[in-house]
KOLSEMI-792197 format. One record per residue (C-alpha): residue number from 0; chain; x, y, z. Coordinates in steps of 0.5 Angstrom, whole numbers. Example, Ala and Ser with C-alpha at 12.3 -4.5 7.8 and 13.67 -1.06 7.14 Angstrom:
BEGIN
+-------+------+-------+-------+-------+
: vexvo : guvo :     u :     v :     w :
+-------+------+-------+-------+-------+
:     0 :    A :    25 :    -9 :    16 :
:     1 :    A :    27 :    -2 :    14 :
+-------+------+-------+-------+-------+
//
This chain:
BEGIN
+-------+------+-------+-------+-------+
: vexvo : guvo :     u :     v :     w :
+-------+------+-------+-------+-------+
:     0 :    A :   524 :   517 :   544 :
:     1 :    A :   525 :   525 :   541 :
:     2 :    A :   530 :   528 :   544 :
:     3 :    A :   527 :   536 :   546 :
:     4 :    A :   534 :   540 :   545 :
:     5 :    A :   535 :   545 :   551 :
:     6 :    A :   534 :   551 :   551 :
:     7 :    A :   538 :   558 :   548 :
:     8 :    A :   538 :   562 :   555 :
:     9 :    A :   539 :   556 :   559 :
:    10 :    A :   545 :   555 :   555 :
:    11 :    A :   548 :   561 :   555 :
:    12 :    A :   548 :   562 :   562 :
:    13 :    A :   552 :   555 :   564 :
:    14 :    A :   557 :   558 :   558 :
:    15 :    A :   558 :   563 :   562 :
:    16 :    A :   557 :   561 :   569 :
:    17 :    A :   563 :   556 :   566 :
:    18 :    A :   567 :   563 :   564 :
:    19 :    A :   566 :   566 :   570 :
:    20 :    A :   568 :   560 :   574 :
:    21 :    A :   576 :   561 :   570 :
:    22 :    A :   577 :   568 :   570 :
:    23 :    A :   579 :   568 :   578 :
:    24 :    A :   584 :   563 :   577 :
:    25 :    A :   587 :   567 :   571 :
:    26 :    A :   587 :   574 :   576 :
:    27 :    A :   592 :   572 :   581 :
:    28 :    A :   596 :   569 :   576 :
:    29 :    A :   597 :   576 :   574 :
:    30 :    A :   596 :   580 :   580 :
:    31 :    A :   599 :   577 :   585 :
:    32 :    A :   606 :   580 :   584 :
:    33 :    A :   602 :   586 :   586 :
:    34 :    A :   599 :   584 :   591 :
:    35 :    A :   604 :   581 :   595 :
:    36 :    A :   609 :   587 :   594 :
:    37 :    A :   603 :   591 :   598 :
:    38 :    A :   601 :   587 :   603 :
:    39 :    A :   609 :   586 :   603 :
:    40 :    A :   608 :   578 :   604 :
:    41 :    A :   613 :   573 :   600 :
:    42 :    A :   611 :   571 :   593 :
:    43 :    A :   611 :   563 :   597 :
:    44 :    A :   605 :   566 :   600 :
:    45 :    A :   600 :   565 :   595 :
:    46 :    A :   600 :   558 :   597 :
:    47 :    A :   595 :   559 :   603 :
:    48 :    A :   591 :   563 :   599 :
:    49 :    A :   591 :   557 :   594 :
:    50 :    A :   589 :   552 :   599 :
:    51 :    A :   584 :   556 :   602 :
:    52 :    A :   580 :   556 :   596 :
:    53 :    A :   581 :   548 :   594 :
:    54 :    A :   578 :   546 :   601 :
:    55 :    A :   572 :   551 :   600 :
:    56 :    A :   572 :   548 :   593 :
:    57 :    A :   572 :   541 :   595 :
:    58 :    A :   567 :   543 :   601 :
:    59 :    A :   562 :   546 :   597 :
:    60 :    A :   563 :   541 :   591 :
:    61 :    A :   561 :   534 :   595 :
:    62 :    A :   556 :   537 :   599 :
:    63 :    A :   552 :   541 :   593 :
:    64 :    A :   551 :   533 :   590 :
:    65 :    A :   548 :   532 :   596 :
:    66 :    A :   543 :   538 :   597 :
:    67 :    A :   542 :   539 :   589 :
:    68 :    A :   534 :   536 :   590 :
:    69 :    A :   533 :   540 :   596 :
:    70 :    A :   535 :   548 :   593 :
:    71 :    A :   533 :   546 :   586 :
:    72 :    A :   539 :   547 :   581 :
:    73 :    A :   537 :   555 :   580 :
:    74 :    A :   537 :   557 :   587 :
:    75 :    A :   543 :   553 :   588 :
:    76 :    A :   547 :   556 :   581 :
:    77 :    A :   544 :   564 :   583 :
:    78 :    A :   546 :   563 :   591 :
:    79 :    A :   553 :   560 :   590 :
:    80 :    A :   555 :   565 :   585 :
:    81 :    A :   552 :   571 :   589 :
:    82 :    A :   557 :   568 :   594 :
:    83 :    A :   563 :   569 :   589 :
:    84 :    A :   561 :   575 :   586 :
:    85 :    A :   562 :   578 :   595 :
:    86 :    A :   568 :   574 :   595 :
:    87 :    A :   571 :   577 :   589 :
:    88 :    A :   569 :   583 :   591 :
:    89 :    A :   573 :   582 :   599 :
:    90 :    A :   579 :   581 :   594 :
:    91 :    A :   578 :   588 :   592 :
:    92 :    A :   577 :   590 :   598 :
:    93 :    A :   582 :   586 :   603 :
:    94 :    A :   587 :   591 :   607 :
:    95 :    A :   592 :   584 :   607 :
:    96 :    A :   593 :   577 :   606 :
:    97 :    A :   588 :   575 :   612 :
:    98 :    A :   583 :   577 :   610 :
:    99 :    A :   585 :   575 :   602 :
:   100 :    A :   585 :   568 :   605 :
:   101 :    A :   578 :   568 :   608 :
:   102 :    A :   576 :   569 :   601 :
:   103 :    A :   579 :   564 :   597 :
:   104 :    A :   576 :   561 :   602 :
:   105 :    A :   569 :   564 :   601 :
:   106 :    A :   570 :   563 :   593 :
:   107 :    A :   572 :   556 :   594 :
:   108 :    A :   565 :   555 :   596 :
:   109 :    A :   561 :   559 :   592 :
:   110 :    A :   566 :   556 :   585 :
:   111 :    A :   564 :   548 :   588 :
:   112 :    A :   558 :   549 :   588 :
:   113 :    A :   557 :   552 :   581 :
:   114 :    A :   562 :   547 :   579 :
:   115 :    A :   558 :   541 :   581 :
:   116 :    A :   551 :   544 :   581 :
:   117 :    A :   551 :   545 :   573 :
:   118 :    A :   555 :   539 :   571 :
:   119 :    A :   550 :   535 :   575 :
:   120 :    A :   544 :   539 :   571 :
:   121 :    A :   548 :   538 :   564 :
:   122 :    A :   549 :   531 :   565 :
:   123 :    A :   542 :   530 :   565 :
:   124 :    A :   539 :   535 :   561 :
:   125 :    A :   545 :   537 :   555 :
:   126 :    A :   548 :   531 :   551 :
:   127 :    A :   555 :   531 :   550 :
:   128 :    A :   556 :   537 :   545 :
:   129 :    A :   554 :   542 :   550 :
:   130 :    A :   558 :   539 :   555 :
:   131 :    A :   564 :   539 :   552 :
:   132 :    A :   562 :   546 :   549 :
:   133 :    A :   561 :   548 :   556 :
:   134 :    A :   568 :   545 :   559 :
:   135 :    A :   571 :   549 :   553 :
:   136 :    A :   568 :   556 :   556 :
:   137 :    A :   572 :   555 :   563 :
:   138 :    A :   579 :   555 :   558 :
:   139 :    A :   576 :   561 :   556 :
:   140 :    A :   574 :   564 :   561 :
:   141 :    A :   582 :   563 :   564 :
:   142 :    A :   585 :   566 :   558 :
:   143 :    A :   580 :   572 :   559 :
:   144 :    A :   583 :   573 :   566 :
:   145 :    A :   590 :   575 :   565 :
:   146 :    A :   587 :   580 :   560 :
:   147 :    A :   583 :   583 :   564 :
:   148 :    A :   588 :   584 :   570 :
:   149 :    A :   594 :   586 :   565 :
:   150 :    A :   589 :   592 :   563 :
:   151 :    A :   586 :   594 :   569 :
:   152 :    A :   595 :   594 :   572 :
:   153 :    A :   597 :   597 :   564 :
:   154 :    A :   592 :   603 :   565 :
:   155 :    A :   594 :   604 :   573 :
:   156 :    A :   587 :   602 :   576 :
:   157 :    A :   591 :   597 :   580 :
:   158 :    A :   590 :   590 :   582 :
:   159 :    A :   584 :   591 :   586 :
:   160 :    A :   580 :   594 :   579 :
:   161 :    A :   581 :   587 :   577 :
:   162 :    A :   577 :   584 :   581 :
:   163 :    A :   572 :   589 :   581 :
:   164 :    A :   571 :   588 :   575 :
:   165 :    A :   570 :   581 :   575 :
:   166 :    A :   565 :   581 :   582 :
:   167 :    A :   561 :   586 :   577 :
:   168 :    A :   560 :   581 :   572 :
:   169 :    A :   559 :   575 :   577 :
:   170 :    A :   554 :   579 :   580 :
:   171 :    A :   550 :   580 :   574 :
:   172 :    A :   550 :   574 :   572 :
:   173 :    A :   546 :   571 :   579 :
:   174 :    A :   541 :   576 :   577 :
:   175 :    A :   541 :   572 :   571 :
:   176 :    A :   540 :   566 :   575 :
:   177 :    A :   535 :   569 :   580 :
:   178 :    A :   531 :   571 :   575 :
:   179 :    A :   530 :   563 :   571 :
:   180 :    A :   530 :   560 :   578 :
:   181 :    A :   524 :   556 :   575 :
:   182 :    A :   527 :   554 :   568 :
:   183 :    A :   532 :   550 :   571 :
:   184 :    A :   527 :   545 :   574 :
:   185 :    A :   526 :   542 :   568 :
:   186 :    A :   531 :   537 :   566 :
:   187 :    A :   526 :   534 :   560 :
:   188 :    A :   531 :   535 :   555 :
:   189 :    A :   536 :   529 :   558 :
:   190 :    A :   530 :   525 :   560 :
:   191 :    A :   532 :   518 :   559 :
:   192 :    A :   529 :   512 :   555 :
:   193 :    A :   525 :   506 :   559 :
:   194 :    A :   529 :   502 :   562 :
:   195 :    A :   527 :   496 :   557 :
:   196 :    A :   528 :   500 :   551 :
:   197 :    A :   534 :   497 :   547 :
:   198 :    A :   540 :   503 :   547 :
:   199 :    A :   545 :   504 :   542 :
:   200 :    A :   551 :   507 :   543 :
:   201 :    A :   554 :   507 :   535 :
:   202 :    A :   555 :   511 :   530 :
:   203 :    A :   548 :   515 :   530 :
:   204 :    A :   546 :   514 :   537 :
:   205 :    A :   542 :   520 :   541 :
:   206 :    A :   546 :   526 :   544 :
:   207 :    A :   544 :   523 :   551 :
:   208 :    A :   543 :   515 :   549 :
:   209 :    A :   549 :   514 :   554 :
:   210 :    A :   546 :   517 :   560 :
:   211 :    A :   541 :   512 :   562 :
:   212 :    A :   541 :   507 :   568 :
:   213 :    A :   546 :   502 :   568 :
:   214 :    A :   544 :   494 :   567 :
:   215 :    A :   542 :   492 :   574 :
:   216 :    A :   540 :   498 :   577 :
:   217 :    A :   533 :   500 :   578 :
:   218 :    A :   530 :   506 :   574 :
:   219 :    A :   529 :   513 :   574 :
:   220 :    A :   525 :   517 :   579 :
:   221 :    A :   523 :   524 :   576 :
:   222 :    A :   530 :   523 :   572 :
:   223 :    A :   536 :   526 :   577 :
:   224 :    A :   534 :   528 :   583 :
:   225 :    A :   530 :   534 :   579 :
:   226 :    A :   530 :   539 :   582 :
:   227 :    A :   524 :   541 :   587 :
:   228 :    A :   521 :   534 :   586 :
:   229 :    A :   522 :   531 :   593 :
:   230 :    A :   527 :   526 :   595 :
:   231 :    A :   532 :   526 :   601 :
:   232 :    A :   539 :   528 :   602 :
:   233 :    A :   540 :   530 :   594 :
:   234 :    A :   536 :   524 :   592 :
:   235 :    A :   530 :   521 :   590 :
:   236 :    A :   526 :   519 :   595 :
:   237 :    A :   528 :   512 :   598 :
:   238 :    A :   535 :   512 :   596 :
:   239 :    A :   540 :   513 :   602 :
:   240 :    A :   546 :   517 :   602 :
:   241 :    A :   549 :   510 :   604 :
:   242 :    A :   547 :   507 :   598 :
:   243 :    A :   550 :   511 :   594 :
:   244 :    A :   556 :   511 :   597 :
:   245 :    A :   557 :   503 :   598 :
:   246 :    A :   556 :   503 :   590 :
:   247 :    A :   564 :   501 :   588 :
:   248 :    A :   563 :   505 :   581 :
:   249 :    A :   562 :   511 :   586 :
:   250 :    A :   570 :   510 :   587 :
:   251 :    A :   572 :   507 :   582 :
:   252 :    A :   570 :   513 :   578 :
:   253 :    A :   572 :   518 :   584 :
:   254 :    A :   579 :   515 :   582 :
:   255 :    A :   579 :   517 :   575 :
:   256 :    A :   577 :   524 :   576 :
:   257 :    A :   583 :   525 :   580 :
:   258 :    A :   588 :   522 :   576 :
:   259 :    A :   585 :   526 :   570 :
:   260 :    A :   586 :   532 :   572 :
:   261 :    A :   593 :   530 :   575 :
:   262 :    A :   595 :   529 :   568 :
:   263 :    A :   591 :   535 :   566 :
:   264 :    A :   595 :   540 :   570 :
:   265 :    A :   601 :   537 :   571 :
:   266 :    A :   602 :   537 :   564 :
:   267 :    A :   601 :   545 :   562 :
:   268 :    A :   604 :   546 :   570 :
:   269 :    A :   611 :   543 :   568 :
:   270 :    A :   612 :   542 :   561 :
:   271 :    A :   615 :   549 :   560 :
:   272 :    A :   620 :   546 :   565 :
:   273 :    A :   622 :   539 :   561 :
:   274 :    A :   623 :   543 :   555 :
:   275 :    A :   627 :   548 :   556 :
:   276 :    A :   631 :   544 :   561 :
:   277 :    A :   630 :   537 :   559 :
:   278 :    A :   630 :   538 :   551 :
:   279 :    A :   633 :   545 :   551 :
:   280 :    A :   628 :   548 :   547 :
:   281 :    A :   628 :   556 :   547 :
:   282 :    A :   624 :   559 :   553 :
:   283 :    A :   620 :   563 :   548 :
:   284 :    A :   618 :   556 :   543 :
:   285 :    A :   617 :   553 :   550 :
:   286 :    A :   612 :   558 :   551 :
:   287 :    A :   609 :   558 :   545 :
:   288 :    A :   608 :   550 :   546 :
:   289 :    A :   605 :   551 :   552 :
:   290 :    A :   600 :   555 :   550 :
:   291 :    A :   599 :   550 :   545 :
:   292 :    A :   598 :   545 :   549 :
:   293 :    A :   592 :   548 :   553 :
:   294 :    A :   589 :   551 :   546 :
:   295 :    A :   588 :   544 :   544 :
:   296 :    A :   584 :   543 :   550 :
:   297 :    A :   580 :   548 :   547 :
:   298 :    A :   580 :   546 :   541 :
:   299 :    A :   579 :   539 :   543 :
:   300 :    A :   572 :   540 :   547 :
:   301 :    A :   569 :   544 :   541 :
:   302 :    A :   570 :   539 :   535 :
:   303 :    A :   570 :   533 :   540 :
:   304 :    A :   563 :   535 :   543 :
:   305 :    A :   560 :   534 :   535 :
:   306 :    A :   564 :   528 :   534 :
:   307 :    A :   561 :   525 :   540 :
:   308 :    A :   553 :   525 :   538 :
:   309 :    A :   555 :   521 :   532 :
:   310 :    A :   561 :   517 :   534 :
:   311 :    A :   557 :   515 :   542 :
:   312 :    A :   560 :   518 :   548 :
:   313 :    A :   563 :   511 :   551 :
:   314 :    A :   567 :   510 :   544 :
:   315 :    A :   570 :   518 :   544 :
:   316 :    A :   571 :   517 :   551 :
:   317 :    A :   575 :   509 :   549 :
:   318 :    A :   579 :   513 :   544 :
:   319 :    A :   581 :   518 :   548 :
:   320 :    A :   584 :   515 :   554 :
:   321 :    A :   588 :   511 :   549 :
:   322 :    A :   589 :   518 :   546 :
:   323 :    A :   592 :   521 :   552 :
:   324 :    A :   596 :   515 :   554 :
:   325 :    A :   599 :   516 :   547 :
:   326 :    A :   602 :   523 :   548 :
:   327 :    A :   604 :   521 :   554 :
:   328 :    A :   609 :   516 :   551 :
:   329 :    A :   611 :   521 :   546 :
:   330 :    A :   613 :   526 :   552 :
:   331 :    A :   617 :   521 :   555 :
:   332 :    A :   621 :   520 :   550 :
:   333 :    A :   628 :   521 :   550 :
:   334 :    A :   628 :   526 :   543 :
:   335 :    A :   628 :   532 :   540 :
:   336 :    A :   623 :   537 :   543 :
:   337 :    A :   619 :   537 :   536 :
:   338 :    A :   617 :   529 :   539 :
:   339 :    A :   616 :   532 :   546 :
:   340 :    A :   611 :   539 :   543 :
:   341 :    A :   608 :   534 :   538 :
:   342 :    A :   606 :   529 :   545 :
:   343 :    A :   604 :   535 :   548 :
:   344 :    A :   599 :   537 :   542 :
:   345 :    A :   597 :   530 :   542 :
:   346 :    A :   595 :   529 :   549 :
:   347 :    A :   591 :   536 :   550 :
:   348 :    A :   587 :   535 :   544 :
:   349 :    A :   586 :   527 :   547 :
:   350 :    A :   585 :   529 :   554 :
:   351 :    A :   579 :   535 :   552 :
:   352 :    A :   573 :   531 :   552 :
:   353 :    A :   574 :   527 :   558 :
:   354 :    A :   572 :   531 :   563 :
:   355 :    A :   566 :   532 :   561 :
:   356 :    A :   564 :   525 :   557 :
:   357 :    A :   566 :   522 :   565 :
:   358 :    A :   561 :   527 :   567 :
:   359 :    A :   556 :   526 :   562 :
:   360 :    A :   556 :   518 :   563 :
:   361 :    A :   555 :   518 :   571 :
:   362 :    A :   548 :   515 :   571 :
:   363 :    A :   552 :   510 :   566 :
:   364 :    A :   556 :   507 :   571 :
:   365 :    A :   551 :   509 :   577 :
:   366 :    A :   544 :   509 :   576 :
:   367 :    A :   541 :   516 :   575 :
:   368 :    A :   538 :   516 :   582 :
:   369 :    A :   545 :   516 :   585 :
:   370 :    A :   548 :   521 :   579 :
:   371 :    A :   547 :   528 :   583 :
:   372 :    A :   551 :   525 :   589 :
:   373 :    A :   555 :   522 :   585 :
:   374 :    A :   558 :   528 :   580 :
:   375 :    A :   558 :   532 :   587 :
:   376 :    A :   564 :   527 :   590 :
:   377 :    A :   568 :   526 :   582 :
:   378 :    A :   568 :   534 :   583 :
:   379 :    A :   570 :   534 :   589 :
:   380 :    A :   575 :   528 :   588 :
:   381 :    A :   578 :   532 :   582 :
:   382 :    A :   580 :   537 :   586 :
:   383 :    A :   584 :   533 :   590 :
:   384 :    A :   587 :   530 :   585 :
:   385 :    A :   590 :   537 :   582 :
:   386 :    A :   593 :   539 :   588 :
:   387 :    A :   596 :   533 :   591 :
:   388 :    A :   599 :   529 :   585 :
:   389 :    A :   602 :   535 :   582 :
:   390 :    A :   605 :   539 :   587 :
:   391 :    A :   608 :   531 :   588 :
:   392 :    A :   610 :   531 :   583 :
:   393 :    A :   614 :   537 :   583 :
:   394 :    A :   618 :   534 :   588 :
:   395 :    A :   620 :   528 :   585 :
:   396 :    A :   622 :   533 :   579 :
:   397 :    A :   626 :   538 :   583 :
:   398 :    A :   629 :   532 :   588 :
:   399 :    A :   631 :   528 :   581 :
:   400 :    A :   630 :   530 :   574 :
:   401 :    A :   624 :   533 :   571 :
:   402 :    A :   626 :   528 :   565 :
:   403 :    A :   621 :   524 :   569 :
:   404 :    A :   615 :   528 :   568 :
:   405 :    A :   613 :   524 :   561 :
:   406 :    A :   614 :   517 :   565 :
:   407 :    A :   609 :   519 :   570 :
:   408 :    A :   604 :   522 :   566 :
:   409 :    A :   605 :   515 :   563 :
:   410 :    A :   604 :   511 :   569 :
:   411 :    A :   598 :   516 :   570 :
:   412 :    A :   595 :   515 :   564 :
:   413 :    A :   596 :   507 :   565 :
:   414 :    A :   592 :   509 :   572 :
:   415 :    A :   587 :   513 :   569 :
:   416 :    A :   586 :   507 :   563 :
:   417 :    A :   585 :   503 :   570 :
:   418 :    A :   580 :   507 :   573 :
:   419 :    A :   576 :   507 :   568 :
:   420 :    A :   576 :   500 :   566 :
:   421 :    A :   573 :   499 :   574 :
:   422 :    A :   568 :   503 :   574 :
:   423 :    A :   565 :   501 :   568 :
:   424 :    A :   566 :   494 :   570 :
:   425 :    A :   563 :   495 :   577 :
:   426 :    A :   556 :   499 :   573 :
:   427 :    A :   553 :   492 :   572 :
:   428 :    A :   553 :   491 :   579 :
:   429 :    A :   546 :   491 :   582 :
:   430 :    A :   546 :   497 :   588 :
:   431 :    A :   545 :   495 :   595 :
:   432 :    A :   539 :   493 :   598 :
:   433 :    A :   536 :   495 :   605 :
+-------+------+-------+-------+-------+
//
């Protein structure tokens, strides 16, 4: 089967969609000193904010894997950052903290959505270069938003020009997405082989050989809940939401995306931490380390996105997963701060591509009748594996040793190994009947 490569505009536009969906976190980081001492609120006060925006992000996340099929992926990805752009522009515009936290609650949504909409579109139609190369565009995207907070504060615009700024662009970009609506619906570029032809997953495998139907599990219908082709609920028609959500490996691998980005964060949120108290690091070489760690997740996605066409996404996403258990073990050991620097090098650039090769492998392990749905929950649940698990983890840091924090990013690596392993196993299962 030759494999049509997507095309140029749709990829620029799922690029910059995932730069846009980094810059708001980068903005408050920067702004909110500002913002709080106008409002007159405490710094501890940016919590609520951050909540607001993880439960409309985990909201709008599930639920647009289920009403992908019936929106259609461009309706859904220019409606959805039209959202953000209004919320973005409320921030500009909030007279005090209430207000500010009804929007994080209203870019939650529209951020979600925009998130799982475009991931489950990749997963079928991009292969695992793009997918990378888009996940690296986020990182970017994070890195541009303290630049432009830091110049809008630096010149005397204030805060709120910031945000301006960044509704400007996310309303540009919906424009963007209005006006392709209709290219969006097809998603031949991943249209997976007969589910009697032989796959190979070695070296020299097809960019999207690991996207096909699992063993057991009944064959595509029109590909992955594509958009505006019928089907119910996100899915094709006659697969139920119950169907989808009795499948083990929908779980199992729910589990893995929480305990992913519980290692990712945690990693880049206390690592300043355990070097400069745990390793006596100087606060600037710990600094330096830390924006190392998150440069080879940048730089992990780019070069591992090409890696992953030749080697096959199951063997880089097998050697990955033990990459990071490796820079995890490094970062526990009692050693010099160069070890636990090297471990957390180690575990950025081996931890880069798994987001988007799990992403990617979804119809693998669940069928592509169920994918749409399926990436709608793992989204969902990475959200909740990066607010609980590091702000436990937090806690167990302060009330004991920060020392700890390479132990159990080992166990969570261990964890994710685990995880993994199961949803793997749980994909030659055949689904239910009814």
């Amino acid at each position: 089967m030759s494999v049509a490569p997507p095309r140029t505009s749709l990829l620029l536009l799922a690029y910059l969609a995932f730069v846009s969906l980094g810059l708001p976190d980068g903005l408050l980081g920067v702004g909110w000193p500002s913002i709080s001492t106008e409002f007159g609120v405490p710094t501890g006060a940016v919590g609520l904010v951050l909540t607001a925006g993880t439960i409309g992000y985990l909201t709008s996340s599930v639920l647009a894997g289920f009403t992908l099929a019936r929106l259609g992926v461009g309706r859904l990805l220019a409606g959805s950052t039209l959202l953000a752009s209004l919320a973005l522009t409320g921030y500009a515009n909030a007279p005090g903290l209430t207000v500010l936290i009804g929007c994080a609650l209203v870019l939650g949504l529209g951020s979600g959505a925009i998130d799982s909409g475009l991931n489950a579109y990749a997963a079928g139609a991009f292969g695992p270069r793009h997918m990378n190369w888009m996940h690296a565009f986020f990182g970017l995207g994070v890195a541009i938003g303290p630049l432009v907070m830091t110049a809008m504060l630096s010149t005397g615009a204030g805060w709120r020009w910031g945000y301006a700024v960044t509704a400007a662009a996310q309303l540009a970009l919906a424009t963007a997405f209005a006006l392709t609506v209709g290219a969006w619906r097809d998603r031949t570029a991943g249209s997976p082989p007969s589910p009697a032809a032989p796959v190979d997953r070695t070296v020299g495998a097809r960019p999207d050989d690991s996207v096909v139907a699992p063993a057991g599990h009944p064959g595509p219908v029109d590909g992955p809940a594509v958009a505006g082709r019928g089907g119910s609920a996100g899915g094709p028609a006659g697969v139920r939401i119950a169907d989808t959500l009795r499948l083990p490996a929908v779980w199992f691998g729910a589990l893995a995306f929480a305990v992913y980005v519980a290692i990712e964060v945690s990693a880049g949120l206390y690592a300043f931490l355990l070097l400069t108290e745990g390793r006596g690091v100087s606060a600037e070489a710990a600094g330096v380390a830390v924006s190392g760690y998150w440069g080879s997740l940048f730089v992990g996605r780019v070069v591992q996105g090409l890696v992953a066409e030749r080697l096959g996404t199951a063997r880089v996403l097998r050697g990955s997963l033990l990459g990071m258990a490796v820079g995890a073990v490094l970062i526990a050991l009692p050693a010099p701060g160069w070890v636990t620097v090297a471990g957390l090098v180690v575990l950025g650039f081996a931890a880069a591509p798994v987001f988007p090769l799990l992403t990617l492998s979804t119809a693998e392990r669940v069928g592509r009748q169920h994918a749409d749905r399926v990436i709608g929950v793992q989204i969902g649940a990475a959200g909740i594996g990066a607010a609980l698990i590091p702000a436990g983890l937090g806690v167990l840091l302060g009330d004991i040793s920060v020392r700890l924090l390479g132990p159990a990013l080992t166990v969570l690596a261990v964890a994710l190994l685990v995880a993994h392993a199961a949803a793997a196993r749980q994909a030659a299962a055949p689904p239910p009947t009814h």
